[in-house]
C-alpha positions in Angstrom: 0.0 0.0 0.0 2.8 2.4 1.3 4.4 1.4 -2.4 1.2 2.1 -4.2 1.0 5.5 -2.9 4.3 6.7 -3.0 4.5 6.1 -6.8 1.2 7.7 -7.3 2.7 10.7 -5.3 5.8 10.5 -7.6 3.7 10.3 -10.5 1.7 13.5 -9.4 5.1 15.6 -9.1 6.0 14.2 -12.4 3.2 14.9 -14.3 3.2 18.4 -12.9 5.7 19.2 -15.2 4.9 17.3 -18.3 1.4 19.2 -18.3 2.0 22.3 -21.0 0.0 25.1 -21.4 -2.1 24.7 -24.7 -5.3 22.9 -23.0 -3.3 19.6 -23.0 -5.6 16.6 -22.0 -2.9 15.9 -19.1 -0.5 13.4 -18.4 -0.9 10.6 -20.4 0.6 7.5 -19.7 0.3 3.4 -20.4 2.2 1.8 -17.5 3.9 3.5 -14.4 5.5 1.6 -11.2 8.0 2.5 -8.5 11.2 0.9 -9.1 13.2 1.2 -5.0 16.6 0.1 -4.3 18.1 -3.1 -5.9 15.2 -3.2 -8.3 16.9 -1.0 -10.3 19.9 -3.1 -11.7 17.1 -5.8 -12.5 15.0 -2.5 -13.9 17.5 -0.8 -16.1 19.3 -4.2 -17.2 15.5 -5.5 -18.5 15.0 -1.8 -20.2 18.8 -1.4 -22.3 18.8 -5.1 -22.9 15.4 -4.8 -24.5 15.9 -1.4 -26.6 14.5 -1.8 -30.1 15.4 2.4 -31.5 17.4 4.3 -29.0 18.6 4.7 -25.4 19.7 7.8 -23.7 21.4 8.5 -20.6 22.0 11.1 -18.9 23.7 10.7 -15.6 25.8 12.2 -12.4 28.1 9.1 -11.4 29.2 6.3 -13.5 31.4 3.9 -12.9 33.3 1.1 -14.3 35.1 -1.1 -12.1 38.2 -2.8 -13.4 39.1 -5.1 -10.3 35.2 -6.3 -9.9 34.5 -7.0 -13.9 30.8 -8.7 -12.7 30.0 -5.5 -10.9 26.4 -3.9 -11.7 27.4 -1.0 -13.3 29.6 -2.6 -15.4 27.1 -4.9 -16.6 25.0 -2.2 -17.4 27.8 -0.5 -19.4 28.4 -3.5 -21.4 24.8 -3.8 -22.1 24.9 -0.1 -23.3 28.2 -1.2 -25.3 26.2 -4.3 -27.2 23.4 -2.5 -28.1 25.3 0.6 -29.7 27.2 -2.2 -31.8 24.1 -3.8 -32.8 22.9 -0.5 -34.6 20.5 1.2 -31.6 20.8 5.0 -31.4 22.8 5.5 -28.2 23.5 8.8 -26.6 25.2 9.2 -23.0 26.3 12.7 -20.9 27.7 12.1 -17.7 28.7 14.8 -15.3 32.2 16.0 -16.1 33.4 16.6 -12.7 33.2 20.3 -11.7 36.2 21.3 -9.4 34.4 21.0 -5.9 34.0 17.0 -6.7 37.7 16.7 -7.2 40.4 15.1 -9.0 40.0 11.4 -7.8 36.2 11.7 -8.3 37.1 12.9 -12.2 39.5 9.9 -12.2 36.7 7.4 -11.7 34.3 8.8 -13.8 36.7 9.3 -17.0 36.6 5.4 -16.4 33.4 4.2 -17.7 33.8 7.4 -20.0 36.7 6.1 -21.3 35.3 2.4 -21.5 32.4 3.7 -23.5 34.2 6.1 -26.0 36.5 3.2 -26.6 34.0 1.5 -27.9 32.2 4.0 -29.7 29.7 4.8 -27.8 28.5 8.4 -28.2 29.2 9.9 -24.7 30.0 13.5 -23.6 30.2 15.1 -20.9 28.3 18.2 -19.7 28.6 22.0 -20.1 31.4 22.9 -17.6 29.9 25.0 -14.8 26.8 23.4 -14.7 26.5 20.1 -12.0 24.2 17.3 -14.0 22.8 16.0 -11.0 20.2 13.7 -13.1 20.0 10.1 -13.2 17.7 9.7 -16.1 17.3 6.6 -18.9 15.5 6.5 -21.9 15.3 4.0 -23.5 12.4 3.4 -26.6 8.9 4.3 -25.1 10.0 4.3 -21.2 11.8 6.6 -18.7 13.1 5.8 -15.7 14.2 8.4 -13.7 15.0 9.2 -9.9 18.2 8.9 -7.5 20.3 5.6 -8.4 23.5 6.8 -9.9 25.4 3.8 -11.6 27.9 3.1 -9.1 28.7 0.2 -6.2 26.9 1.7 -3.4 23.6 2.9 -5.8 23.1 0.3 -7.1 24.0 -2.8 -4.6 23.7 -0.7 -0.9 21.9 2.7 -0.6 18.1 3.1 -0.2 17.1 4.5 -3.7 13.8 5.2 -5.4 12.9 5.9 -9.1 9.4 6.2 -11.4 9.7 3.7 -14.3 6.6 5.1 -16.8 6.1 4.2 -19.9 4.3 6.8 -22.3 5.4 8.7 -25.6 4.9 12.0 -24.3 6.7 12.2 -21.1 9.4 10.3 -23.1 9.5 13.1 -26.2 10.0 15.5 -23.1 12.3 14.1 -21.3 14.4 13.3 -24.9 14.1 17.0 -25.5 15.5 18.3 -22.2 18.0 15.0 -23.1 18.6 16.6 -26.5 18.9 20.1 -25.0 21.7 18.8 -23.0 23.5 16.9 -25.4 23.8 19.8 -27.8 25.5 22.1 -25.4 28.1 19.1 -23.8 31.7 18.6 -25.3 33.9 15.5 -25.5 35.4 14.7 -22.4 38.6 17.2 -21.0 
């Protein structure tokens, strides 16, 4: 119940800012459920490895772990890797690493940007001076959006919560903010 009404709650926030001016009918969506703490691997995994057209991330921390090669964000990064070879439209911008967050924090982070650009995966990262705090994937019809970042502790320890909905319009919105994004990020420094 608790579950039930937290993602409606979510969903309520959500759709407040997918509703435009021009008498829209409102938020219109086919499927929507809350997606909490380790659900998210099994969430996101499900979603890249089932892409059909595109998949676009945009995220704060990423990381790819060379001594733990089984790790969940690895995994996710190789699915990401496979489906970019097989022809899907992939897109990535990860946070750069603005000066506060340091140099080892950059270090870690130019990992899985490295492991993805190596293997030609479109990924930038974002306009110095702005912090993308986002955790946002798109992939086809569905978004799934909320805290997890793709890193150990996200993904395998911390209390997390995300909104997995499925609906064209939310998705064109979110793709355009993506888009918005993408256009104004640079190859990684």
């Amino acid at each position: 119940m608790k579950k039930k009404l937290m993602g409606l709650l979510v969903l309520a926030i959500l759709s407040a800012g997918c509703i435009n001016t021009n008498q829209d009918q409102g938020l219109e969506y086919k499927e929507a459920r809350v997606v909490t703490n380790h659900e998210y691997f099994e969430t996101a995994n499900e979603l890249i490895s089932s892409a059909n057209s595109s998949i676009k991330l945009l995220m704060f921390q990423a990381r790819k772990y060379d001594d733990y090669p089984d790790s969940e964000s690895n995994q996710l990064l190789e699915q990401i890797i496979q489906k970019n070879q097989q022809g899907i439209d992939t897109k990535i911008v990860l946070e750069g690493g603005e000066d506060f967050l340091g140099e080892e924090w950059k270090t870690k982070q130019f990992s899985a940007y490295n492991y993805l650009n190596s293997n030609n995966v479109p990924v930038k990262e974002d306009p110095e001076g702005t912090l993308t705090h986002a955790k946002l994937l798109i992939v086809d019809e569905y978004v799934l959006i909320g805290s997890t970042n793709w890193n150990y502790n996200a993904l395998t320890k911390n209390h997390e919560t995300n909104l997995l909905v499925k609906s064209r319009k939310i998705r064109d919105e979110y793709t355009n903010y993506f888009n918005q994004i993408w256009k104004k990020s640079r190859e990684y420094q």
